[in-house]
NUDRENMAR-804014 format. One record per residue: x, z, y of N, C-alpha, C, O in turn. Coordinates in steps of 0.001 Angstrom, whole numbers, padded with zeros to 6 digits, always signed. Layout:
NUDRENMAR-804014
XZYXZYXZYXZY;...
This chain:
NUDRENMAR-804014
+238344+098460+066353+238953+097285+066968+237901+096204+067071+237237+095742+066144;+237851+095831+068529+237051+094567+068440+237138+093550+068582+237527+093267+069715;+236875+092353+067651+236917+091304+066835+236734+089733+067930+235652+089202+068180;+237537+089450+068226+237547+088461+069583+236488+087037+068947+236901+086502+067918;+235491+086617+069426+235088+085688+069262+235042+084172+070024+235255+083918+071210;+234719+083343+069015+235302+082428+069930+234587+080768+069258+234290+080881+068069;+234404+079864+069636+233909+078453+069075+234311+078277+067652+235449+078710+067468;+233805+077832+066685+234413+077166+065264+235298+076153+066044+234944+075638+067105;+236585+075895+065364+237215+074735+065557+236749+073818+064396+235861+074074+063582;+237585+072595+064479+237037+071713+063231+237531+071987+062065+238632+072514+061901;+236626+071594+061017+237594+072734+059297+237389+073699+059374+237538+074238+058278;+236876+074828+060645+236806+076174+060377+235763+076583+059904+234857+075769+060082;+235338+077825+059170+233594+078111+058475+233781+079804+059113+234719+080601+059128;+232481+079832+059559+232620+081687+059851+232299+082102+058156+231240+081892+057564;+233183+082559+057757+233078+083166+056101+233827+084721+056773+233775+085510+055829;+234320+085263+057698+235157+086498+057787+234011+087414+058265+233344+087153+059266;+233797+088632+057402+232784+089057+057161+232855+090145+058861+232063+090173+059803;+234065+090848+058642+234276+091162+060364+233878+090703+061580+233487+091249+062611;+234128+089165+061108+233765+088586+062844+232115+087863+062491+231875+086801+063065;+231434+088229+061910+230318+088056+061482+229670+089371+062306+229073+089387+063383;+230017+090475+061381+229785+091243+062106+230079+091782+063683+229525+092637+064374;+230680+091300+063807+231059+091875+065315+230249+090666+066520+230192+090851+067736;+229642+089351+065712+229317+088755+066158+227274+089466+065951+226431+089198+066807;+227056+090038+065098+225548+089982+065088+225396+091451+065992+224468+091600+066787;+226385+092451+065765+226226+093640+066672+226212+092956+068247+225119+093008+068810;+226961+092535+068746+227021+091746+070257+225432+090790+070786+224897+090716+071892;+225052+090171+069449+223570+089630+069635+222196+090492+070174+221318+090364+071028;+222834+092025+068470+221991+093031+068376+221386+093568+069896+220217+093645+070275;+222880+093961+070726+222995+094177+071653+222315+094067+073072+221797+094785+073927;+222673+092522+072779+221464+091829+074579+220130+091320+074109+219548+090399+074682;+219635+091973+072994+218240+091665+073003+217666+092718+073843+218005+093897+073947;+216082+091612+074825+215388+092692+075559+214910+093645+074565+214765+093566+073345;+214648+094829+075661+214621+096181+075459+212830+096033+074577+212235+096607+073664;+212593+095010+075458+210617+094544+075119+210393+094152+073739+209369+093545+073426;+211590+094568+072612+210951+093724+071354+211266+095063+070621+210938+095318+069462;+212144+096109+071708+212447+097595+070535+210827+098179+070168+210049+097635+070950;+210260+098914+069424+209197+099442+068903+208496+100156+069992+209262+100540+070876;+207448+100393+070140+206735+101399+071087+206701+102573+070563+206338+102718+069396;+207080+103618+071346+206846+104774+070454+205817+105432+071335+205765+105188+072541;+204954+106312+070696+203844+106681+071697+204316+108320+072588+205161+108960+071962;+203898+108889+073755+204206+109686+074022+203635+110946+073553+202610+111241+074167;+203891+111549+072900+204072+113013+072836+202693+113870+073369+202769+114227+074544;+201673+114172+072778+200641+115034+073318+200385+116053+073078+199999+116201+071918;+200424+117103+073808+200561+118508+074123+199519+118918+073984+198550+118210+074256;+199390+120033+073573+198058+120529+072442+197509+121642+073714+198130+122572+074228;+196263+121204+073957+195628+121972+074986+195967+123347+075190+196046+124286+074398;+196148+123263+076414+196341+125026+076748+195125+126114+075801+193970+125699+075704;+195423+127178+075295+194393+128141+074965+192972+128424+075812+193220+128376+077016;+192042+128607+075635+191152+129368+076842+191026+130566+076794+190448+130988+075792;+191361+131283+077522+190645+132791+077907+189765+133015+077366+188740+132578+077889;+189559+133937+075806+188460+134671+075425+187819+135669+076123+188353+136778+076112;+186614+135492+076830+186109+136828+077099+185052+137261+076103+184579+136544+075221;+184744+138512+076350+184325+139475+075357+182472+139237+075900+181904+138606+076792;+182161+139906+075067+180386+139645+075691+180664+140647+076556+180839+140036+077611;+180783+141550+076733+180558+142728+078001+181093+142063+079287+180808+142655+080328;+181742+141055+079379+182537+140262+079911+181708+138993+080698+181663+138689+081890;+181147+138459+079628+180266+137312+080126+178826+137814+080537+177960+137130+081083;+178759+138796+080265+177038+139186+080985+177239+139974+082338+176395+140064+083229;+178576+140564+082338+178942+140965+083973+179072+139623+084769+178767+139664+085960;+179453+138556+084284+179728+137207+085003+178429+136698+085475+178273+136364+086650;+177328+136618+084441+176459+135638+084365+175345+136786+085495+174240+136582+085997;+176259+137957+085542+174556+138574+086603+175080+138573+088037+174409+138834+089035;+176273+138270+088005+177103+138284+089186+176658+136792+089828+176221+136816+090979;+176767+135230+088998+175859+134364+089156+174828+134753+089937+174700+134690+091160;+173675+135408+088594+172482+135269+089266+172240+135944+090792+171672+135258+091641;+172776+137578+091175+172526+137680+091859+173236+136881+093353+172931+137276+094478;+173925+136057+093185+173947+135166+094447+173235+134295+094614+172560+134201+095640;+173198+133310+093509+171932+132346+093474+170763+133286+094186+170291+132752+095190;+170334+134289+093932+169142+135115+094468+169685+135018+095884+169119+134121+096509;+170615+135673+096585+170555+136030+097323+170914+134319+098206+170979+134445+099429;+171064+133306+097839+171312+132066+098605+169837+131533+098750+169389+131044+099787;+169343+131647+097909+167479+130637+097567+166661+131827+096536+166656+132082+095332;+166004+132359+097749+165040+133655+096633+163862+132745+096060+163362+131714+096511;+163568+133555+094798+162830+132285+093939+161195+133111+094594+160948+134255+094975;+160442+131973+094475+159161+131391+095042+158314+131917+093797+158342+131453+092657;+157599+132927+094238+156220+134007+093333+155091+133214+093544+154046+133712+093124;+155018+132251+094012+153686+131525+093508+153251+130254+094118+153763+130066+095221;+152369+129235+093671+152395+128234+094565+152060+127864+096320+151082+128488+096728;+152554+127195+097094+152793+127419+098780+151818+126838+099243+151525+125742+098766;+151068+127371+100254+149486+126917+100357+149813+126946+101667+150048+127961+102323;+149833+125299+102223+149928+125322+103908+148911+125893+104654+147737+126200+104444;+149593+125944+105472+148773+126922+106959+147493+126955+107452+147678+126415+108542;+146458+127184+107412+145208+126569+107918+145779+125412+109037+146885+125354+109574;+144676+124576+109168+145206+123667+109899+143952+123452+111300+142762+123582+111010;+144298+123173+112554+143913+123424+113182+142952+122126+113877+143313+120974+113638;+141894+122332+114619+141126+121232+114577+141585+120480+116174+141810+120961+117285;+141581+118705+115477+142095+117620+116266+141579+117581+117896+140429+117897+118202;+142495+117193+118790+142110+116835+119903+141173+116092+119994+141192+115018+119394;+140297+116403+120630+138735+115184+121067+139092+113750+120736+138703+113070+119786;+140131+113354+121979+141124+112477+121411+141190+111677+120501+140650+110572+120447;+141969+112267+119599+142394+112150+118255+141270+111689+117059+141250+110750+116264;+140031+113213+117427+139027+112784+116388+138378+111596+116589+137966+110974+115609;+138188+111093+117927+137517+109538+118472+138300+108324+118226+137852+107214+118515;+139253+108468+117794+139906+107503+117526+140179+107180+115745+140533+106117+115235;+139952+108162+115240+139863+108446+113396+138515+108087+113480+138399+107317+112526;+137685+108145+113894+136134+107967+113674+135941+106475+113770+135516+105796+112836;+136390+105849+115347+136260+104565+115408+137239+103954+114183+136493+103825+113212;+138145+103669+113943+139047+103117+112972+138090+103168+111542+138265+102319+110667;+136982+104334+111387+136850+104024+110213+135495+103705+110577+134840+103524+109550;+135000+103602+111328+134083+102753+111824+134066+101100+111407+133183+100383+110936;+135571+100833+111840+136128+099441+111984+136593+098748+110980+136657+097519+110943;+137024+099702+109907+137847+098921+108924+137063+098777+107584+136404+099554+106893;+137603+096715+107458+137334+096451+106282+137659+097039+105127+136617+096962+104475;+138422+097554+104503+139224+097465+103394+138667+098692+102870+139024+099608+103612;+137904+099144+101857+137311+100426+100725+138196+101718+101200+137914+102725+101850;+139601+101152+100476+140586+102369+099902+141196+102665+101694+141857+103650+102022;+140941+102006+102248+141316+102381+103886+140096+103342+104795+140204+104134+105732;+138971+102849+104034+137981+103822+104459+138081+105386+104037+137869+106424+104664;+138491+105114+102711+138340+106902+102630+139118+107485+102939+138935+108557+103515;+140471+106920+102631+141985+107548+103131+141736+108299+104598+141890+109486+104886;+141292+107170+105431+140989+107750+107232+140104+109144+106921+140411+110300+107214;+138946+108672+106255+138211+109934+106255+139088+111361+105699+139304+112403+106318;+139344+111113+104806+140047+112251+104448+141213+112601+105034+141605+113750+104828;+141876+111870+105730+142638+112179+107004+141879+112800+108000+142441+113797+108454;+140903+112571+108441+140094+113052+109466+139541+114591+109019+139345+115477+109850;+139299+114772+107403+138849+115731+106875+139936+117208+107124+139764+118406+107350;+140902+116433+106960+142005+117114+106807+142813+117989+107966+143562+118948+107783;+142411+117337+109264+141913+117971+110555+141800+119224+110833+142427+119940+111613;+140864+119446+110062+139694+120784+110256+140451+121733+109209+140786+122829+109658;+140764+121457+107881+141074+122520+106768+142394+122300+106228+142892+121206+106496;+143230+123295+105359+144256+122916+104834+144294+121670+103526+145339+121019+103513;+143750+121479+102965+143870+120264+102271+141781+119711+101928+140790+120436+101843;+141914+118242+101832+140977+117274+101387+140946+116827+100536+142067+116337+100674;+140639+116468+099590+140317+115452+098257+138788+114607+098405+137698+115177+098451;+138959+113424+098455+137397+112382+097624+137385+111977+096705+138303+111265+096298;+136318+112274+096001+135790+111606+094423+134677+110436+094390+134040+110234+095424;+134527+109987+093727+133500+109186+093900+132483+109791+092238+132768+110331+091169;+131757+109487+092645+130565+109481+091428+130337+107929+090483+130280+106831+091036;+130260+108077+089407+130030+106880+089031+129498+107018+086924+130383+107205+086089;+128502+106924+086653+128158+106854+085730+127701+108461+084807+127170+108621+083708;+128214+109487+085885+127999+111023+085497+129192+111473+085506+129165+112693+085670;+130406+110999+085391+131895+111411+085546+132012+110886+087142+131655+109857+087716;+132852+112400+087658+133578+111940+089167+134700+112042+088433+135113+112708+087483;+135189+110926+089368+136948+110519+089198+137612+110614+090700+136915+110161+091607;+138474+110982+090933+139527+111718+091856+139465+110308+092726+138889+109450+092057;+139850+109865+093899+140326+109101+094708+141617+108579+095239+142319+107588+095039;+141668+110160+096368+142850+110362+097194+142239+111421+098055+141066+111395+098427;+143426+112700+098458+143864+113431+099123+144715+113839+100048+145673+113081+100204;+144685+114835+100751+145978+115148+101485+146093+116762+101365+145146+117516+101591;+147355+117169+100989+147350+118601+101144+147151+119002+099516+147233+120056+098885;+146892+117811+099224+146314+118473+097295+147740+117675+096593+148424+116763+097058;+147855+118412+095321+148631+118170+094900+148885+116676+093935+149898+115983+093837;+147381+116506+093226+147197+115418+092481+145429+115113+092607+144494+115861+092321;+145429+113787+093120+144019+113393+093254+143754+111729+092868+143552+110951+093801;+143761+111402+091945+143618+110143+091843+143048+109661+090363+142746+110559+089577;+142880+108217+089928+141874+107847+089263+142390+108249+087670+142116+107502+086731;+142950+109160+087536+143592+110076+086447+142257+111058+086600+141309+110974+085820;+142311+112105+087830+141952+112920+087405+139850+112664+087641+139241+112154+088581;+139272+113347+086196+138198+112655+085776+137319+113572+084824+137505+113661+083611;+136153+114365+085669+135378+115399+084701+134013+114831+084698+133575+114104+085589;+133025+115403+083084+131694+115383+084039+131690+115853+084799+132505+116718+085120;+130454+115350+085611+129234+116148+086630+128172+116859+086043+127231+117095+086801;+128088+117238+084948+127213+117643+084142+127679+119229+083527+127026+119776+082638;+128569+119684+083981+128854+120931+083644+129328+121811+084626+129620+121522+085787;+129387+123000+084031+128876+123632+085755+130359+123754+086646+131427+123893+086051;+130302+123708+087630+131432+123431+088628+130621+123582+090293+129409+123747+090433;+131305+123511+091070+130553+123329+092656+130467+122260+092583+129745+121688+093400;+131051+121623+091734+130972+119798+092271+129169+119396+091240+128224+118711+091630;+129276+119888+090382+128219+119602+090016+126668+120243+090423+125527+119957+090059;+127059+120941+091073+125805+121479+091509+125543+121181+092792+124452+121187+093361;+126966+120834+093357+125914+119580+094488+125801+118111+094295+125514+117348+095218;+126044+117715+093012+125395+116273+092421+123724+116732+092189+122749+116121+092627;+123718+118025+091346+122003+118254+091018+121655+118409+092037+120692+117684+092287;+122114+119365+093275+120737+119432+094726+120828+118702+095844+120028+118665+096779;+122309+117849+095647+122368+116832+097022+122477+117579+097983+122069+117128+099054;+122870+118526+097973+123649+119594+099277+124924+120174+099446+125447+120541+098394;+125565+120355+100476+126992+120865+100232+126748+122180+100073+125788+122791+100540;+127568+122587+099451+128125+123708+099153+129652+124527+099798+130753+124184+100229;+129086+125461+099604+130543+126347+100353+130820+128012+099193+129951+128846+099447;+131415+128288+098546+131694+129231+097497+132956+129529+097443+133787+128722+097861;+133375+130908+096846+134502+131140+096910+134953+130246+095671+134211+129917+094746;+136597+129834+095844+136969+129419+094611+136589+129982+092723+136522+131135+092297;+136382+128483+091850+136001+129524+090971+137714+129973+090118+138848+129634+090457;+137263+130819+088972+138637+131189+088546+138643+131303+087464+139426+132058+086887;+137661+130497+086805+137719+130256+085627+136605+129101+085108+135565+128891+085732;+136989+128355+083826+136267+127332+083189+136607+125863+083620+137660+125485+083108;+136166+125190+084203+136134+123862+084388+136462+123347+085329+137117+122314+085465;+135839+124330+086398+135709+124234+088172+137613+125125+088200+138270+124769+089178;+138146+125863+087494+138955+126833+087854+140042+125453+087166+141226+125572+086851;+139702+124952+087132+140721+124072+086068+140842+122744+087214+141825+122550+087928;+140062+122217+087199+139670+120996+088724+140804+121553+089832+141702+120883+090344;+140518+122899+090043+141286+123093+091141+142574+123449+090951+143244+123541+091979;+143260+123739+089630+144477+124062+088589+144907+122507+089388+145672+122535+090352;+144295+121100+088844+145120+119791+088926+145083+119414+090304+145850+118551+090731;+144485+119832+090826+145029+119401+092740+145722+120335+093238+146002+120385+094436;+146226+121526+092040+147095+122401+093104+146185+123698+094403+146559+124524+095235;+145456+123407+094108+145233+124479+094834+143864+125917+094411+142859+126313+095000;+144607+126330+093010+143631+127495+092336+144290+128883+093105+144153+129933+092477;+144965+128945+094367+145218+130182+094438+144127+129879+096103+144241+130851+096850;+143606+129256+096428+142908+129159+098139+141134+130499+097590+140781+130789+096447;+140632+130853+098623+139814+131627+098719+138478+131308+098579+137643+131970+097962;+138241+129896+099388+137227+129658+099486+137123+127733+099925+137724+127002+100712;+135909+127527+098805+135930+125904+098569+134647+125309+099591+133768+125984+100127;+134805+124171+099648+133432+123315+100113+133527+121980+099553+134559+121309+099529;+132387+121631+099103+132067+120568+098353+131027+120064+099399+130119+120769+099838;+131256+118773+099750+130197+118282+100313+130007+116763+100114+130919+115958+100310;+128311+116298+099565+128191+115541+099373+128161+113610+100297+127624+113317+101365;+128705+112977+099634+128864+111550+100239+127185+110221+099953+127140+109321+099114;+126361+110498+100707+124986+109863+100097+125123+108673+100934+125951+108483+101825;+123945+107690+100416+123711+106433+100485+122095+106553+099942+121625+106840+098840;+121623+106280+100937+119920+105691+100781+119541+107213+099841+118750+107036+098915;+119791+107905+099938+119337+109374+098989+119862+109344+097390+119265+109660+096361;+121024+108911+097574+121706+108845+096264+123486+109195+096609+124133+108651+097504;+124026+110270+095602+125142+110643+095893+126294+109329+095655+125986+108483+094816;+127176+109230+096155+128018+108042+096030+129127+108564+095823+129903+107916+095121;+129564+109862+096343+131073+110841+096862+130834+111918+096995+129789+112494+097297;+132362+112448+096648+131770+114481+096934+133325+114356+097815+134332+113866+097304;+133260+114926+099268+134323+115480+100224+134377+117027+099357+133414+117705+098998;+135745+117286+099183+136084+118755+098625+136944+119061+099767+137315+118074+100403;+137306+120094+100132+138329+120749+101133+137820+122472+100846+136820+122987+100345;+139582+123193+101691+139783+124015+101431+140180+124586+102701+140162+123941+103749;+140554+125848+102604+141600+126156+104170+142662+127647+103450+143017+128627+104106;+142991+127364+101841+144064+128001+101962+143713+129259+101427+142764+129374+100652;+144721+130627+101943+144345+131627+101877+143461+132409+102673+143185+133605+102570;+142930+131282+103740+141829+131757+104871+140453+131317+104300+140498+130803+103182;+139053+131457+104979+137955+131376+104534+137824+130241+105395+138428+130099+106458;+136933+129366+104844+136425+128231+106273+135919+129180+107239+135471+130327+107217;+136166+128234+108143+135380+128132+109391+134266+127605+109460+134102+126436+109112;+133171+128453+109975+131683+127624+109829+131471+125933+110967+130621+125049+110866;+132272+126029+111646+132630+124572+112550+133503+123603+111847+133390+122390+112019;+134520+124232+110919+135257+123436+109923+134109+122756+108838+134265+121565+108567;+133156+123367+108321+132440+123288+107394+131368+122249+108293+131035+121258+107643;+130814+122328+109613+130049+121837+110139+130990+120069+109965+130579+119265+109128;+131805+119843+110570+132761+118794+110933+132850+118207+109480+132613+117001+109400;+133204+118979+108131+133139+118170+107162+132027+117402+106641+132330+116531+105825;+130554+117568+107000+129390+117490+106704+129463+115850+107693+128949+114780+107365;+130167+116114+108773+129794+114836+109759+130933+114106+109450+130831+113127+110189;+131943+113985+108817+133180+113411+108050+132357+112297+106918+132264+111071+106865;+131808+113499+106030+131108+112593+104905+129773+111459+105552+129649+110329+105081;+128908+111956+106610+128097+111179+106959+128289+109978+107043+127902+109070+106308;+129254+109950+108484+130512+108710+108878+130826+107767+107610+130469+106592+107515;+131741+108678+106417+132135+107663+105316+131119+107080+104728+131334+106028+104125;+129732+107657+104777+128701+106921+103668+127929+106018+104426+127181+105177+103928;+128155+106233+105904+127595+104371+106872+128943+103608+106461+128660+102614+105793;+130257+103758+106645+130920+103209+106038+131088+102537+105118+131241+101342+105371;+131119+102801+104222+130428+102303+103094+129325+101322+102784+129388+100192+102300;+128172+102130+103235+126895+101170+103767+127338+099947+104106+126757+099020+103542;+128658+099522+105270+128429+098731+106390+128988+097377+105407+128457+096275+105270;+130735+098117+104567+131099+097262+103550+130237+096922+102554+130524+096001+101788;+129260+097511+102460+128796+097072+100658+127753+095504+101660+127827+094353+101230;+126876+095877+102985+126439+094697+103016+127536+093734+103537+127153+092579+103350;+128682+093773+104086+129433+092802+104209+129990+091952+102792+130093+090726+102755;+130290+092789+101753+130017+091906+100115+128441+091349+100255+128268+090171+100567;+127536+092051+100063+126590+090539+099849+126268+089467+101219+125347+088651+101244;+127147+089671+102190+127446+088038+102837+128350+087448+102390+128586+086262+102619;+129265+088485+101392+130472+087518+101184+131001+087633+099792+131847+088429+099387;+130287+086594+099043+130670+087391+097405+131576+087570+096711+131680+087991+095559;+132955+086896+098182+134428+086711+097536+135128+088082+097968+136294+088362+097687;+133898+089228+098982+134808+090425+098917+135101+091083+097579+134990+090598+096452;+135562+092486+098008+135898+093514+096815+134657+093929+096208+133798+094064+097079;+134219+094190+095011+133688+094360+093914+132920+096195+094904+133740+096868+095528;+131526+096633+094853+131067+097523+094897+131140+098422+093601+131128+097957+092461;+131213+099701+093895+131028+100495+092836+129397+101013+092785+128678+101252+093755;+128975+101128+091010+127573+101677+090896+126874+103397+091934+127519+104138+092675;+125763+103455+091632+125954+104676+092590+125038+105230+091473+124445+104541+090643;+125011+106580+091575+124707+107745+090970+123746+108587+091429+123950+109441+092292;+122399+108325+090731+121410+109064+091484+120314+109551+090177+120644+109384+089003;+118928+110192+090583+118342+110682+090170+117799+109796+088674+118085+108610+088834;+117390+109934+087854+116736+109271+086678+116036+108592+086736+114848+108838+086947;+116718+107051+086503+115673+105916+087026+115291+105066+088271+114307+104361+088500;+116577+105417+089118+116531+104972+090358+118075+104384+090423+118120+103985+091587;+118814+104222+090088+119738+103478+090205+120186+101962+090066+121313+101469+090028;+118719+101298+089992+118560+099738+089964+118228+099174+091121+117105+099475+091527;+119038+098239+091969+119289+097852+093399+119326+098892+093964+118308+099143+094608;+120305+099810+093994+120398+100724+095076+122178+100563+095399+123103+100374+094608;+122172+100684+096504+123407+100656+097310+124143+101524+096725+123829+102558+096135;+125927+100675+097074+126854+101923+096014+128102+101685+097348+128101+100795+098198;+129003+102692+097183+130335+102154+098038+131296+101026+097054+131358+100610+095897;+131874+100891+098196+132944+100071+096927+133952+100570+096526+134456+101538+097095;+134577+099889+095210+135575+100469+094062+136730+101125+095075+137261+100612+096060;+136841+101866+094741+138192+102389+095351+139426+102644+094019+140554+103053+094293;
């Protein structure tokens, strides 16, 4: 039975324990729902996984591999571009003048070895400087720059045309120092190398290196690199006297020559 409520009159006291109650259940009642407790929901315990057996997972994992194979077959050794074929008349007269023309060191050799690059599958320039050549810049090579850094004093092609001041042409070597040189530019699998020297007033300044791959040079490729390096070492020449008209150019690098002759002698500049 429920308990009719209603105002205290005057003199009256709520003391009737019934309509007390029937009064706090009715309160209980229209309170928002927002003050009952949160209860959290219920989380369901991960599905099982499928045990497979090892005989199981090594049929899977070859089933993998052989698609991967058959989408991207894997690569037996490093990729040695194409011989490269020599520039339109054109082309070479216009790489020649430009580096004829330009101020800037690290713009001189870049062209050249662009121009080098012409004739064979990849170029690299070093410069000489104190008995260690240090790397420059390349094209076609994998890593050539002022990282990479050997004597000239041990045997290599590069060093043996620092001792006779002549280029050289040899098959790649394939072992020691020289087999290692050509390990960090990437290209120890090509056939046959040329080293050719970069002079100034009869003193080496640069060594032009190039390659042509899994082909042998060409004796006109080999001719053209010889007149590549000539070009860069008037180059050179032309900047080092434009620093002493102007002592606010770029800084020359020392040059590298016979015992005892390397005091006032012309150097290229720092690259």
């Amino acid at each position: 039975m429920k308990a009719r409520i209603a105002p205290l009159g005057p003199g009256e006291e709520l003391i009737d324990a019934e309509i007390f109650h029937a009064l706090y259940s009715k309160i209980s009642d229209e309170l928002p729902r927002s003050s009952e407790p949160r209860t959290e929901p219920r989380r369901l315990p991960p599905p099982d996984k499928p045990k497979l057996s090892w005989s199981e997972v090594r049929a899977s994992t070859k089933d993998v591999a052989s698609r991967s194979a058959a989408v991207r077959p894997l690569r037996k050794g490093p990729h040695l571009p194409a011989p490269a074929r020599p520039p339109s008349a054109a082309t070479a007269a216009a790489l020649e003048a430009e580096i004829d023309r330009s101020t800037h060191r690290l713009h001189v050799a870049r062209l050249a070895v662009h121009l080098a690059r012409a004739y064979v599958s990849a170029a690299a320039l070093f410069r000489l400087h104190r008995g260690v050549i240090h790397g420059v810049c390349g094209e076609g090579v994998a890593h050539c720059g002022e990282q990479l850094l050997f004597p000239s004093d041990l045997t290599t092609p590069f060093a043996e045309v620092v001792a006779s001041q002549k280029p050289v042409r040899c098959l790649a070597p394939q072992d020691g120092l020289g087999a290692r040189v050509l390990a960090m530019l990437g290209r120890d699998s090509v056939q046959e190398i040329a080293v050719v020297p970069v002079v100034i007033q009869g003193r080496i300044v640069g060594l032009l290196y190039a390659d042509n791959g899994a082909e042998a040079l060409a004796d006109a490729s080999f001719a053209a690199l010889q007149a590549v390096a000539t070009r860069l070492a008037k180059a050179y020449e032309r900047l080092i006297l434009a620093r002493k008209q102007d002592p606010l150019a770029p800084p020359a690098l020392s040059t590298e020559g016979p015992a005892g002759a390397r005091n006032g002698a012309l150097a290229p500049p720092e690259t």
